[in-house]
NUPA-650015 format. One record per residue (C-alpha): x, y, z; residue number from 1; residue in three letters. Coordinates in nm, 3 decimals. Example, Ala and Ser with C-alpha at 12.3 -4.5 7.8 and 13.67 -1.06 7.14 Angstrom:
<fizas>
{u 1.230 v -0.450 w 0.780 pos 1 code Ala}
{u 1.367 v -0.106 w 0.714 pos 2 code Ser}
</fizas>
This chain:
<fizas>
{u 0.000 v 0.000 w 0.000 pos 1 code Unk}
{u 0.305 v 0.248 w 0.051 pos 2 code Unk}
{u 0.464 v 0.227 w -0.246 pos 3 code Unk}
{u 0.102 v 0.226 w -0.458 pos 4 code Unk}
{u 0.005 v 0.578 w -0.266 pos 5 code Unk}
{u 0.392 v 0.691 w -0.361 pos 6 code Unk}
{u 0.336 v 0.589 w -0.684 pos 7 code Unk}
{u 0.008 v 0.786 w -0.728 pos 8 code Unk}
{u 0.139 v 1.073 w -0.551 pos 9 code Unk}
{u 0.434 v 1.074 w -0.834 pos 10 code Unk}
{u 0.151 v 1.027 w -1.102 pos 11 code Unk}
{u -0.004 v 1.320 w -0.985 pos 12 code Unk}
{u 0.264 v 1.522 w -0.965 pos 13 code Unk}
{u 0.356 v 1.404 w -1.345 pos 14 code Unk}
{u 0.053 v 1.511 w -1.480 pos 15 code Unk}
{u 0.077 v 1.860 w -1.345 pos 16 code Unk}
{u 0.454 v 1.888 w -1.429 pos 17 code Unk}
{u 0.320 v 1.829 w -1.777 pos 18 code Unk}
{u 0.034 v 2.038 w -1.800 pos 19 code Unk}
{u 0.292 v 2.376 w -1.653 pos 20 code Unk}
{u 0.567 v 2.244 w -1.893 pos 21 code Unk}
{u 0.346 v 2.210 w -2.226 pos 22 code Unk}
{u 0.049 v 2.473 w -2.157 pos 23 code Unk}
{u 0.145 v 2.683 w -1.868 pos 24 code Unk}
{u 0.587 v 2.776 w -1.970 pos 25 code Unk}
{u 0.695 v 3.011 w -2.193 pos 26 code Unk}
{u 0.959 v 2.911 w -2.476 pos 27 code Unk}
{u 1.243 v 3.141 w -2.571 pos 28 code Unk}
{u 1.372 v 3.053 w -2.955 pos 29 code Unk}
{u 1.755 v 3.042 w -3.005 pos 30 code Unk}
{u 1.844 v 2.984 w -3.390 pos 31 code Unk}
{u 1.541 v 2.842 w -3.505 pos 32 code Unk}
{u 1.514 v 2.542 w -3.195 pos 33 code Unk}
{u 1.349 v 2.586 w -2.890 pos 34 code Unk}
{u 1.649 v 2.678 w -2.651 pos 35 code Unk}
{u 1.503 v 2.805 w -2.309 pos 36 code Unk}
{u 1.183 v 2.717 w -2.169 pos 37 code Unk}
{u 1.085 v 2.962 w -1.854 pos 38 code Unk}
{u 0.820 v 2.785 w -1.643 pos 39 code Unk}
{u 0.776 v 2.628 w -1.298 pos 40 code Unk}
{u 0.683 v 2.259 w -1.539 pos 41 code Unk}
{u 0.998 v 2.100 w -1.311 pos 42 code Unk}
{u 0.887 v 2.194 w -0.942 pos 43 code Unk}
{u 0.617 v 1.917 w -0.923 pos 44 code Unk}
{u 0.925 v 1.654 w -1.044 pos 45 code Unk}
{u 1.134 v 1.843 w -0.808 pos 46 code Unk}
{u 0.901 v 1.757 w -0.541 pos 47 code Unk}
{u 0.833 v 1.442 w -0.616 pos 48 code Unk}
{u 1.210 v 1.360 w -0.554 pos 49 code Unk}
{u 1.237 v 1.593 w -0.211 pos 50 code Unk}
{u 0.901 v 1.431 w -0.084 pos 51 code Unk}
{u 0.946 v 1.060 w -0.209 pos 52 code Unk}
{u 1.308 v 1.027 w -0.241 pos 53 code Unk}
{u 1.578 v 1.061 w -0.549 pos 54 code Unk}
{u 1.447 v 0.786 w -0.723 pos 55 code Unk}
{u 1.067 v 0.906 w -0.745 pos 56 code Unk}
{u 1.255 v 1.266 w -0.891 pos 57 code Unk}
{u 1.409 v 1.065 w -1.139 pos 58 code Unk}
{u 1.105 v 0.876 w -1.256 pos 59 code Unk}
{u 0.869 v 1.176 w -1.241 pos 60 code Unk}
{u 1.163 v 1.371 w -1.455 pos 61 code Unk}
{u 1.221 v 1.105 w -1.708 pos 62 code Unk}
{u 0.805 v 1.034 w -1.740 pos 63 code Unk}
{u 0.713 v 1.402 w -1.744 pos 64 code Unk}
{u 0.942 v 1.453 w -2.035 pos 65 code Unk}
{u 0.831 v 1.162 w -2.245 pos 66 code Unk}
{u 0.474 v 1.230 w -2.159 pos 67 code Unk}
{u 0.514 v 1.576 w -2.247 pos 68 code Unk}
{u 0.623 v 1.481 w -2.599 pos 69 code Unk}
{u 0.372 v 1.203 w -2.637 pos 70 code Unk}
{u 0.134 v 1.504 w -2.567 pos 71 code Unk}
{u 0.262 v 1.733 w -2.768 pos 72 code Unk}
{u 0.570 v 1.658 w -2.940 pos 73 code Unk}
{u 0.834 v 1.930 w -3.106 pos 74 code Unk}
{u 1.096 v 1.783 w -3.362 pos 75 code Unk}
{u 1.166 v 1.488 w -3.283 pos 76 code Unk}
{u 1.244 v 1.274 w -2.948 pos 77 code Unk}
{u 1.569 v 1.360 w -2.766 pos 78 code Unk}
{u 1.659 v 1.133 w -2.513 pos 79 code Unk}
{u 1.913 v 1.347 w -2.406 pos 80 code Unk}
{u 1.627 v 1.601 w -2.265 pos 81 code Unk}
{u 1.510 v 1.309 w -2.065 pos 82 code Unk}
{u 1.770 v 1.265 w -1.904 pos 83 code Unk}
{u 1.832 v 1.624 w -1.790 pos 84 code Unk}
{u 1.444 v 1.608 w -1.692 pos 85 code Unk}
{u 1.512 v 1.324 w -1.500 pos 86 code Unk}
{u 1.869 v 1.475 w -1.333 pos 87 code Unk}
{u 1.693 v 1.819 w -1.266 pos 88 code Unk}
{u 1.425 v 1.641 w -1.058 pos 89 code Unk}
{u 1.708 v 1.368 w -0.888 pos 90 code Unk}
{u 1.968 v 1.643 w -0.773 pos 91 code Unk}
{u 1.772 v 1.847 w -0.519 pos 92 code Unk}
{u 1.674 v 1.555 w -0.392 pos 93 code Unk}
{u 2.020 v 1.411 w -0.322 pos 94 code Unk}
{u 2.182 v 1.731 w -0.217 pos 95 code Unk}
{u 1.881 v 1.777 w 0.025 pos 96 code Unk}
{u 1.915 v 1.417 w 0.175 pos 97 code Unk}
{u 2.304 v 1.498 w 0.241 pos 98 code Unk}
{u 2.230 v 1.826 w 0.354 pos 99 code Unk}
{u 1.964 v 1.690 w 0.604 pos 100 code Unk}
{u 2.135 v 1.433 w 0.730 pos 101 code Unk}
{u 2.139 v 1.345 w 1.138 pos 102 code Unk}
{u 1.943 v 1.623 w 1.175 pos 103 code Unk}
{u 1.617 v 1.626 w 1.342 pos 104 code Unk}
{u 1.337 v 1.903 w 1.212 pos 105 code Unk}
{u 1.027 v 1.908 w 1.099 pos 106 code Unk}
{u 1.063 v 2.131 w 0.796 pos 107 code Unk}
{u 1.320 v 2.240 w 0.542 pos 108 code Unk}
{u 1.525 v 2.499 w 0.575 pos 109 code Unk}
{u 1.508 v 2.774 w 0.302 pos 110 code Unk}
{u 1.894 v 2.796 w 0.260 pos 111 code Unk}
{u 1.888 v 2.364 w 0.177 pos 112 code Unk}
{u 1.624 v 2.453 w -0.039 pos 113 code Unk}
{u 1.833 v 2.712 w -0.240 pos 114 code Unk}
{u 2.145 v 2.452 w -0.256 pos 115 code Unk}
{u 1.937 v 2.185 w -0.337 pos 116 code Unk}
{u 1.789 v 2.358 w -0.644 pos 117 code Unk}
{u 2.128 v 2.564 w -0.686 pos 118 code Unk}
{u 2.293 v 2.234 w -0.744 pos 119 code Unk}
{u 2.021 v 2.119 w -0.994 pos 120 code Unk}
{u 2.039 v 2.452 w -1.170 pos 121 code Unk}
{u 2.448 v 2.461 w -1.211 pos 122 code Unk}
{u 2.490 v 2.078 w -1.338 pos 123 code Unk}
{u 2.173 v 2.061 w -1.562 pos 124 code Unk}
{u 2.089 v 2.372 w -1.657 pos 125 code Unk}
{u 2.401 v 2.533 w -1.684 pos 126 code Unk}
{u 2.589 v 2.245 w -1.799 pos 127 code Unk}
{u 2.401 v 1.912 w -1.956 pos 128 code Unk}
{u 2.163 v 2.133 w -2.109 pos 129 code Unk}
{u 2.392 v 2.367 w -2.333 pos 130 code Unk}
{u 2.642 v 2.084 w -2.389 pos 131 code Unk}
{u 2.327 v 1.905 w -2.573 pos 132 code Unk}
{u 2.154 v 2.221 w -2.730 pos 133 code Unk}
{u 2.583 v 2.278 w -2.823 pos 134 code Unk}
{u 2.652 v 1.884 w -2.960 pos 135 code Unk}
{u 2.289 v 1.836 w -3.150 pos 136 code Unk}
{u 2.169 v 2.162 w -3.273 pos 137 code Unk}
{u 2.543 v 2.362 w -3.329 pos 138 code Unk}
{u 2.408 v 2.628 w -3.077 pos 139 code Unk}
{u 2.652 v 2.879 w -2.953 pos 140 code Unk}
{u 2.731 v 2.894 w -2.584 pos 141 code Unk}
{u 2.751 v 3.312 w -2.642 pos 142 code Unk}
{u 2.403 v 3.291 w -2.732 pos 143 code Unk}
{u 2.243 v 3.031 w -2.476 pos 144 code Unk}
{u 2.403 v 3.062 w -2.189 pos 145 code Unk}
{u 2.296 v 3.435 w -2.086 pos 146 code Unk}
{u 1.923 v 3.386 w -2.128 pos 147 code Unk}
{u 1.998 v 3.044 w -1.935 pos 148 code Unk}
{u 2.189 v 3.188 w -1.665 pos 149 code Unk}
{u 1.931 v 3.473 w -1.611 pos 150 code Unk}
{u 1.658 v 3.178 w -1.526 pos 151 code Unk}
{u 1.901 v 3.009 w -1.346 pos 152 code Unk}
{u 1.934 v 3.269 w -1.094 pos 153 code Unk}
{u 1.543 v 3.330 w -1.106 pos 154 code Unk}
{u 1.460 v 2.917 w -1.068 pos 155 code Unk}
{u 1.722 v 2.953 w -0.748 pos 156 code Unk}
{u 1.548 v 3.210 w -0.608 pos 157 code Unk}
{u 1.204 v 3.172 w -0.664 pos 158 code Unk}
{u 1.148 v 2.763 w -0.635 pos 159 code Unk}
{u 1.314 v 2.701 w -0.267 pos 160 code Unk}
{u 1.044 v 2.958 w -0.165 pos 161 code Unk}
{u 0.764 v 2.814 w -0.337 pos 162 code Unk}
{u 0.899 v 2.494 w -0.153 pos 163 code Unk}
{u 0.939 v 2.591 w 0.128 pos 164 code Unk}
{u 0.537 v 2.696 w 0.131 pos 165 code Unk}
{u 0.421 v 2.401 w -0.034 pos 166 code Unk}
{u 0.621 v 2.168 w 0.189 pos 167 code Unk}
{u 0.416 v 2.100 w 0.493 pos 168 code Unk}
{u 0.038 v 2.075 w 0.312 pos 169 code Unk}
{u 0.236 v 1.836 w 0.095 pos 170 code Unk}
{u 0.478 v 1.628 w 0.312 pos 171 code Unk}
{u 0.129 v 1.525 w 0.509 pos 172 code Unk}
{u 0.011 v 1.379 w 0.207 pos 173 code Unk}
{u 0.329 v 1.217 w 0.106 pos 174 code Unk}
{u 0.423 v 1.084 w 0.426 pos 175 code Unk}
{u 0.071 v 0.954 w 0.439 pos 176 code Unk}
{u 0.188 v 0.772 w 0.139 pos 177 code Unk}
{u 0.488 v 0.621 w 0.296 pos 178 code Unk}
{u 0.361 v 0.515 w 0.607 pos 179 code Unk}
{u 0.061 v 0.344 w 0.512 pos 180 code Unk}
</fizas>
């Protein structure tokens, strides 16, 4: 029963990280390809991950994204976008775990929050991402990484908040899921 209310708490969270990322983002063009998409579609996977554990992140990442082209698909599949989907949603969780270790409180601080998503933002966003937009498309680092590092600093500042406010009406839910 734990791991089936998990799992539909992670479905859940799929379907909305979906819905923000296809319907509810807005997509910056860089030479003709989509190269920055400016949204909150990757908090749900993020929580999934902080709430469930790294390995829920990853599957709500990885699903989200192939969902999301199922849905509504632009060019073709990537697999590489999958996988940065999938790391964006692991990372916070992983830095969060180490960060929270041994200690005993009932709610996140903001500064975790902020390296938790910091971490996500600087290895995925800052590096996977461009690298792949770089090796597949021929896109310029001049040209993507300044739009990308302006919502980098934005996604660090403005998703640990949101977090942080979600996390308790949340966490009751998902620990409900665990524990039962």
């Amino acid at each position: 029963m734990k791991r089936t209310r998990a799992m539909a708490v992670t479905g859940f969270l799929i379907a909305l990280s979906v819905i923000l990322t296809r319907f509810a983002s807005f997509r910056v063009a860089i030479g003709g390809i989509e190269g920055i998409r400016v949204g909150i579609g990757s908090l749900p996977n993020m929580m999934a991950g902080i709430l469930l554990g790294p390995w829920y992140g990853f599957i709500a990442g990885a699903f989200s994204d192939i969902l999301g082209f199922v849905i509504s698909p632009m060019g073709g599949y990537m697999p590489h976008f999958t996988l940065t989907s999938a790391l964006f949603a692991t990372l916070p969780s992983v830095v969060f775990r180490i960060l929270s270790r041994g200690r005993k409180q009932s709610e996140p601080s903001l500064f975790q929050l902020a390296v938790s998503v910091a971490c996500a933002v600087v290895v995925v966003s800052w590096g996977l991402t461009p690298y792949f937009l770089n090796s597949l498309f021929g896109l310029d680092y001049r040209v993507i990484m300044p739009v990308r590092i302006v919502e980098g600093i934005i996604t660090i500042a403005a998703y640990p908040a949101v977090l942080k406010a979600i996390y308790s009406p949340v966490t009751k839910i998902a620990l409900k899921a665990q524990t039962t």
